[in-house]
C-alpha positions in Angstrom: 34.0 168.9 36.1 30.6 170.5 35.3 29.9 170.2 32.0 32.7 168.4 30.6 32.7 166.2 27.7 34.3 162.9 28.8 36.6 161.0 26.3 37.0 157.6 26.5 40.1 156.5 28.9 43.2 155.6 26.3 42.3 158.5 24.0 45.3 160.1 22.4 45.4 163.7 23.0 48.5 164.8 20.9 50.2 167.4 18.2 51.3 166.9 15.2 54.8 168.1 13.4 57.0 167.5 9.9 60.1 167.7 9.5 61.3 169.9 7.1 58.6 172.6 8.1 60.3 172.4 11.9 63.7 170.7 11.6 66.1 173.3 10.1 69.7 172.0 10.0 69.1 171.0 6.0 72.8 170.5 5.9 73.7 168.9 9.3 75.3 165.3 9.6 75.0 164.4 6.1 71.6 165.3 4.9 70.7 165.0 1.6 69.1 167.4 -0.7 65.2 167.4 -1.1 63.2 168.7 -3.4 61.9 171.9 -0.9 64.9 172.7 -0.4 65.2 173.1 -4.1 62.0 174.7 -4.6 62.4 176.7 -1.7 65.6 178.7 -4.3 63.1 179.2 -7.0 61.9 183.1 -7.3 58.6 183.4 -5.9 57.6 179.8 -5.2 58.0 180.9 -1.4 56.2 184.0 0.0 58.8 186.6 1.5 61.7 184.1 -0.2 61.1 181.9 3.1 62.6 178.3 3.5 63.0 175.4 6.0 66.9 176.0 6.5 66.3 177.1 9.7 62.5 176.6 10.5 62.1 176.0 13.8 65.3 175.0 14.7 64.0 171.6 16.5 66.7 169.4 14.8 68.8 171.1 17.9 65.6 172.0 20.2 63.8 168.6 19.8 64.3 168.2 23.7 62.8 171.5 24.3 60.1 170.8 22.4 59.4 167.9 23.5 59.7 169.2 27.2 56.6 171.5 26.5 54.6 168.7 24.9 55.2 167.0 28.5 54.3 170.3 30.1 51.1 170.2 28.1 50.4 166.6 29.1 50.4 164.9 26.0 50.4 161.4 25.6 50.7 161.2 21.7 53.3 163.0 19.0 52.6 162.8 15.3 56.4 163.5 13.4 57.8 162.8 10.6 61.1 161.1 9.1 63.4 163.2 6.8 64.1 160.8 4.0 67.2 162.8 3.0 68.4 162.6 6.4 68.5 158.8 6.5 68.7 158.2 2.8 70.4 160.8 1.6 70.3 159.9 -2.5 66.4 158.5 -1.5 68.5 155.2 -2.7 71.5 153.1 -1.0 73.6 154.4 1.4 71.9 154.8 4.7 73.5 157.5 6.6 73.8 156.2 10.3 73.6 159.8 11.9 70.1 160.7 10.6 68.9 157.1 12.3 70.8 157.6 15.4 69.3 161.5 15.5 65.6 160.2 15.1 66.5 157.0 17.5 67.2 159.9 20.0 64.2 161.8 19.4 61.8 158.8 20.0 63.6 157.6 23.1 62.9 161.1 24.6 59.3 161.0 23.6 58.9 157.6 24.8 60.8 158.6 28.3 58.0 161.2 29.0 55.1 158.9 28.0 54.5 160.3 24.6 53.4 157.8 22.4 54.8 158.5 18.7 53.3 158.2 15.6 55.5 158.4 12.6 55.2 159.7 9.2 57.2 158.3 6.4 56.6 160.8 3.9 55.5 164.3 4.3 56.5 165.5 1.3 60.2 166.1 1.6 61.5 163.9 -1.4 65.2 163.5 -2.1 66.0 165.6 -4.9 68.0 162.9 -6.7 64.6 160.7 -6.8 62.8 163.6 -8.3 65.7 164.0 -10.9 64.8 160.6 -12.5 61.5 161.1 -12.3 59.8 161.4 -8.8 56.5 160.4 -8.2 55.8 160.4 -11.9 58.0 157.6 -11.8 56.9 153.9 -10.5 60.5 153.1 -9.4 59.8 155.9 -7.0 57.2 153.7 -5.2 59.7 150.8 -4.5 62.5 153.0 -3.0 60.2 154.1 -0.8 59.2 150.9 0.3 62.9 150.2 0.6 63.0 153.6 3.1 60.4 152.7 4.6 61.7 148.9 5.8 64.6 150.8 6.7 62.7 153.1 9.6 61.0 149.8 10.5 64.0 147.6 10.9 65.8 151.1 12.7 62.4 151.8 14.8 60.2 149.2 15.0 61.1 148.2 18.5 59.9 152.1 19.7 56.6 152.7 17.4 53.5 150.4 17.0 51.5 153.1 14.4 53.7 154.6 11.1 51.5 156.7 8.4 52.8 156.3 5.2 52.2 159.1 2.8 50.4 162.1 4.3 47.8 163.6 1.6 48.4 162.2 -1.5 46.4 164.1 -2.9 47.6 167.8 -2.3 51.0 166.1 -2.9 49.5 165.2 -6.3 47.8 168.5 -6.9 49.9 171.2 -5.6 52.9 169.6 -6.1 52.1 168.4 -9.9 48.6 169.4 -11.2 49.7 173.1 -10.2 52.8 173.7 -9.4 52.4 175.8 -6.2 54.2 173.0 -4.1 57.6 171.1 -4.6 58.2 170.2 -7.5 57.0 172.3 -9.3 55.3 170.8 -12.1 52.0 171.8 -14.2 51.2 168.5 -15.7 47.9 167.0 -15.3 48.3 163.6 -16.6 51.6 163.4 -14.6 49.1 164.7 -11.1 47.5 161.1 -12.3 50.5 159.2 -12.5 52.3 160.7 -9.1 49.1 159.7 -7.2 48.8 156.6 -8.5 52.6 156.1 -7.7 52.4 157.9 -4.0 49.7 155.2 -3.3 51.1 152.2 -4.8 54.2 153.1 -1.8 52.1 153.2 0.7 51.0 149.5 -0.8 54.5 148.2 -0.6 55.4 150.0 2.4 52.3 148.5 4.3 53.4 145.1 2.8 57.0 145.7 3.8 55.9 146.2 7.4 53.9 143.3 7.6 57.1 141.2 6.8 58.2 142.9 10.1 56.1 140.0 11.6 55.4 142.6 14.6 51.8 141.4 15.2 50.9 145.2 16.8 52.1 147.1 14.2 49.7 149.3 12.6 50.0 151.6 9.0 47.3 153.9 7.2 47.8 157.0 5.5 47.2 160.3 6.7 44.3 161.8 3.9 43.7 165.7 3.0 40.0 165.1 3.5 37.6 167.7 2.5 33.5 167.6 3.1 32.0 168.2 0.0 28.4 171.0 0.5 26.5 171.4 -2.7 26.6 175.4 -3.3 22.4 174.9 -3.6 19.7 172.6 -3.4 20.0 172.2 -7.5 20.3 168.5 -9.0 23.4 170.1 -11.0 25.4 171.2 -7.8 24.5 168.0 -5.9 26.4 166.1 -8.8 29.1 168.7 -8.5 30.2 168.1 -5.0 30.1 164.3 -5.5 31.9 164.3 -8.8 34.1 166.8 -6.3 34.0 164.3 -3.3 35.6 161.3 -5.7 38.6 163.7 -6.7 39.1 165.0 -3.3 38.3 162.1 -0.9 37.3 159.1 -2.7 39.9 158.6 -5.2 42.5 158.1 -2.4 40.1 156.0 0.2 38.4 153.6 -2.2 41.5 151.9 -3.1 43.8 152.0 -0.4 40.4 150.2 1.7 40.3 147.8 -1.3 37.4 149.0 -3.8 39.6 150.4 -6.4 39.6 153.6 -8.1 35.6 154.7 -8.2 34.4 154.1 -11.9 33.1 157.5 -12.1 36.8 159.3 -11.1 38.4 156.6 -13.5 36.3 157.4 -16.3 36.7 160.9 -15.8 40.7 160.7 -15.3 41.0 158.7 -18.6 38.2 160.9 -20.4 40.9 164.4 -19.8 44.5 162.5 -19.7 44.1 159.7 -21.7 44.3 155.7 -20.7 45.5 154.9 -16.8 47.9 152.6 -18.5 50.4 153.0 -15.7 48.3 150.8 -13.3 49.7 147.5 -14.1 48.0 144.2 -13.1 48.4 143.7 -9.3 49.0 147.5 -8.5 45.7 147.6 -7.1 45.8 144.6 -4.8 48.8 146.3 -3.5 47.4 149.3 -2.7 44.2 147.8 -1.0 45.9 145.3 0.6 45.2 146.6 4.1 45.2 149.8 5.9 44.8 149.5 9.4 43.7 153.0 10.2 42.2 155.9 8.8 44.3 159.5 9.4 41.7 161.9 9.3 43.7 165.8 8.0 40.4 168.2 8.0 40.5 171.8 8.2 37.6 172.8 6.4 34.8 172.2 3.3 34.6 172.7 0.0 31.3 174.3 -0.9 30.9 173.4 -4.4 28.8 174.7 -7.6 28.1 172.8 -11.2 30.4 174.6 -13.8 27.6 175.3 -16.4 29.5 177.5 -18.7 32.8 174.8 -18.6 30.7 171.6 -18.1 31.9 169.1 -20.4 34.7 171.4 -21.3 36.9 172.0 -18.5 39.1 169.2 -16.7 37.0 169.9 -13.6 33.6 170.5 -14.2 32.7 172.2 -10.8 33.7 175.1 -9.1 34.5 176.1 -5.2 32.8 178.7 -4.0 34.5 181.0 -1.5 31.8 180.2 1.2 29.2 181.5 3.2 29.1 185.1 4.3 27.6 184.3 8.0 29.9 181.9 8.7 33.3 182.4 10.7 37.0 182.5 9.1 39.9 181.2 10.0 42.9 184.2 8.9 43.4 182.2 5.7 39.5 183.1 5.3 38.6 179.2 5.6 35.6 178.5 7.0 35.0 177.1 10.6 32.5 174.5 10.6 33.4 172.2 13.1 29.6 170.2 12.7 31.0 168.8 9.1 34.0 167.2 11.0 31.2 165.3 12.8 29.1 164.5 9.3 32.8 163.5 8.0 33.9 160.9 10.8 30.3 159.5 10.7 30.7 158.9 6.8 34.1 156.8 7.1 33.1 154.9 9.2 29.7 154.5 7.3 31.7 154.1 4.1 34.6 151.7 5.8 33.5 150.1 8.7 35.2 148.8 11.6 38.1 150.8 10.4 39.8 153.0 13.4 40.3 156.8 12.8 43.0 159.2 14.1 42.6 162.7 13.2 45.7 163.1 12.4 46.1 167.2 11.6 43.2 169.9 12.9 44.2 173.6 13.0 43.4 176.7 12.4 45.7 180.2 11.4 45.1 182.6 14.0 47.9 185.5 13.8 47.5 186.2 17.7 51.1 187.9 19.2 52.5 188.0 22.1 50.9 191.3 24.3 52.3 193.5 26.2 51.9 190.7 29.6 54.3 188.2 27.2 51.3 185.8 26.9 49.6 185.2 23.3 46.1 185.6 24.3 44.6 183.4 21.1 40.3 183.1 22.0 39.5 182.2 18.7 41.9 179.1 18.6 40.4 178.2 22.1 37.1 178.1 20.4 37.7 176.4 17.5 39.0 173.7 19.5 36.4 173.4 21.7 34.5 173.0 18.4 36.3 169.9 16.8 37.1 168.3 20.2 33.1 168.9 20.8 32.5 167.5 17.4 34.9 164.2 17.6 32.7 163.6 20.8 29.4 163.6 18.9 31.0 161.4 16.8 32.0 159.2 19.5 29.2 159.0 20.3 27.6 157.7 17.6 30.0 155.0 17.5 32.8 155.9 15.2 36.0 154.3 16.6 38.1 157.9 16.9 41.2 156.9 18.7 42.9 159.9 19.0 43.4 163.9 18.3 46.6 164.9 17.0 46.5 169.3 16.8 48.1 171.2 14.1 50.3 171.6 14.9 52.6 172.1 18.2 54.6 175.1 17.0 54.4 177.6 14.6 56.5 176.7 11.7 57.3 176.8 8.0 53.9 176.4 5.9 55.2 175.8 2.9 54.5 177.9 -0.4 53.1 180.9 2.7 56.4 180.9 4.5 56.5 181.9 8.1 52.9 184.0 7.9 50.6 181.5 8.7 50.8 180.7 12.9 48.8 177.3 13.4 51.1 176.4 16.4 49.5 176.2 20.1 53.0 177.3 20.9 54.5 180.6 19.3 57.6 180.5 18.1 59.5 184.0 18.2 61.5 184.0 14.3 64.3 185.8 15.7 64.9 184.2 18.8 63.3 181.2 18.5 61.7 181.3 22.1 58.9 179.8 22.3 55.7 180.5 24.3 52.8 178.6 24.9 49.5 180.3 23.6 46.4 180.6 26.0 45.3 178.0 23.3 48.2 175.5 24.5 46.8 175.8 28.2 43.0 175.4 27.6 44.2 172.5 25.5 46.3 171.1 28.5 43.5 171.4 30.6 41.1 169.4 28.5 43.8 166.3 28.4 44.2 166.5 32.0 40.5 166.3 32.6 40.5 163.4 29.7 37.3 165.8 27.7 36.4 168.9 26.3 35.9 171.3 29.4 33.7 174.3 29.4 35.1 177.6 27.2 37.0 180.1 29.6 35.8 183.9 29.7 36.5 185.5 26.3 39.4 188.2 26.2 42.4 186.1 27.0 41.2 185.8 30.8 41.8 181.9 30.8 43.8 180.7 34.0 47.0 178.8 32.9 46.7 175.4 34.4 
């Protein structure tokens, strides 16, 4: 094809999915409670009072779903495991209908040549664990190393790659530091503690999966990763975003690839919430005891700006600025800046050699409906794919070991704190109906895994052919 950007053969060309933003069914074959379906019943936690009861529906649809992704050509799934669907209490009892629901699941991916990749823990904590403690609690850490060994034992025979956690540190931040996600909580110290916890179970989770003795099996977590642009030129902003860069990115990567927490971030930490005393000796051999891939989540920058007024003061002493006027939005109002995605691959594998990366989410919110013809006609999706796919290229190119390309996300679905209103999904997903349709975006995409690269952009307005 004229002017096509060849991948190399193997790539994984996938989606991405979790479960309790596409599931539904919270109370179906003896699932447990977790703590977004707690949060969810909290006034104003969820734009518009939204939830995951019924989300997508694909507990029941997951064949349908999975249908399209065929339709599409895939050859790789990213999903997640409920924990309250197999553990139910997050401790003992195993409940032998969530394994056998998820058993069925993988053997329909696998019987259309979809490879998966499973997450162990987006976010969806049972709400019993949380009650003694959650993440600010270190027990936390070892039952979800027992979970984990669970899905191995269960699935191990079906999937080679398992991410652990996926992005500790929005987990951490949202979820304790702020108190926009599940939990709940507003407690910076205990933001330290549940980040240090959600790593130490990927630690024991990876080591729990190397007792598997299945020589192919791979784990790595899935990070919220974020470039980091000083706002100026200035010495002051240039220490900003890399005082910004260790609490964002390097906090997470340094010790999980065995360097430990970054003096600077450590010093820091302990300067606003007092000693780390809850890493005890050994918790950091655990953690950096081997990662076998790198899941790259990127979205967009941080453009960031030395706090002069605060510095010294504040906990953070740098602030985010909302971005450049000239450059384009997502309808979140993130910026598009596919070129950093490039800069970012190129700096992991700089930064952690020899290490494999999957980009494990990339998406964009585009509220595109469907027109008068029935089709979504999304352009600007279209394009911002042929960005990042154009951009993982240059970074093939330049040697970084990018394995494969897993879109966020397959369907429109439950985002969390903004309900139904963001669309990400290369498949829209009517809230009423639940019929799905597959976005001008979902075929341009198709066509670019059947032609294994990124293929020229189609005429603007919609005027794509459907492959």
């Amino acid at each position: 094809m004229p002017g096509l950007l060849a991948f190399p053969a193997g790539f994984r060309w996938g989606t991405s999915t979790s479960s309790y933003q596409v599931e539904g069914a919270v109370d179906a074959d003896g699932r447990g409670e977790s703590i977004w379906d707690r949060f969810c019943t909290v006034p104003g936690a969820v734009e518009n009072g939204d939830s995951g009861e019924v989300a997508c529906d694909q507990y029941h649809r997951y064949r349908e779903d999975i249908e399209l992704m065929a339709s599409l050509g895939l050859n790789a799934h990213r999903l997640s495991l409920a924990w309250p669907r197999i553990v139910p209490d997050g401790v003992g009892r195993v409940e032998q209908r969530g394994l056998d629901h998820y058993a069925r699941v993988l053997d329909a991916l696998l019987e259309h040549g979809i490879e998966p990749l499973v997450t162990l823990y987006h976010w969806d904590l049972p709400q019993p664990l949380q009650d003694r403690g959650g993440w600010r609690h270190r027990d936390t850490a070892e039952r979800f190393a027992e979970f984990a060994a669970v899905c191995f034992d269960a699935f191990g025979d079906r999937v080679r790659d398992w991410v652990t956690i996926n992005e500790p540190w929005i987990a951490g931040v949202l979820g304790h530091q702020l108190g926009l996600h599940a939990p709940g909580e507003k407690d910076l110290a205990g933001s330290a503690r549940a980040m240090h916890h959600l790593l130490l179970g990927h630690g024991l989770a990876a080591g729990a999966l190397r007792a598997t003795g299945r020589p192919d099996a791979r784990v790595g977590v899935a990070y919220s990763l974020f470039p980091h642009t000083p706002a100026t030129d200035a010495p002051d902003d240039h220490a900003a975003a890399h005082a910004s860069d260790g609490y964002v990115n390097r906090w997470f990567l340094d010790p999980v690839h065995g360097r430990g927490y970054p003096g600077d971030m450590r010093e820091h930490w302990e300067r606003v919430t007092g000693p780390m005393d809850f890493v005890a000796d050994g918790d950091l051999d655990v953690i950096g005891s081997g990662s076998d891939f790198i899941g790259v989540n990127y979205y967009t920058r941080r453009l960031v700006a030395a706090d002069a007024e605060e510095a010294g003061h504040a906990p953070w002493p740098w602030r985010v600025e909302p971005g450049r006027a000239e450059v384009p939005r997502t309808d979140l109002g993130w910026e598009i800046v596919p070129d950093d995605l490039t800069a970012l691959l190129v700096r992991l594998h700089r930064d952690y050699p020899g290490v494999p990366q999957l980009i494990t989410e990339n998406g964009a919110v585009f509220g595109d409906e469907p027109g008068p013809d029935g089709a979504v006609h999304d352009d600007r999706r279209i394009g911002f794919l042929h960005g990042h796919l154009a951009a993982v290229h240059r970074a093939l190119q330049c040697g970084v070991p990018v394995e494969g390309y897993y879109h966020w996300s397959l369907v429109d679905n439950f985002e969390w704190a903004m309900g139904y209103r963001p669309r990400f999904g290369l498949v829209h997903v009517d809230r009423a109906t639940q019929r799905r349709t597959v976005k001008d975006s979902g075929h341009w995409y198709a066509r670019a895994v059947a032609a294994g690269g990124v293929p020229p952009l189609p005429p603007p307005a919609g005027n794509a052919e459907t492959p």
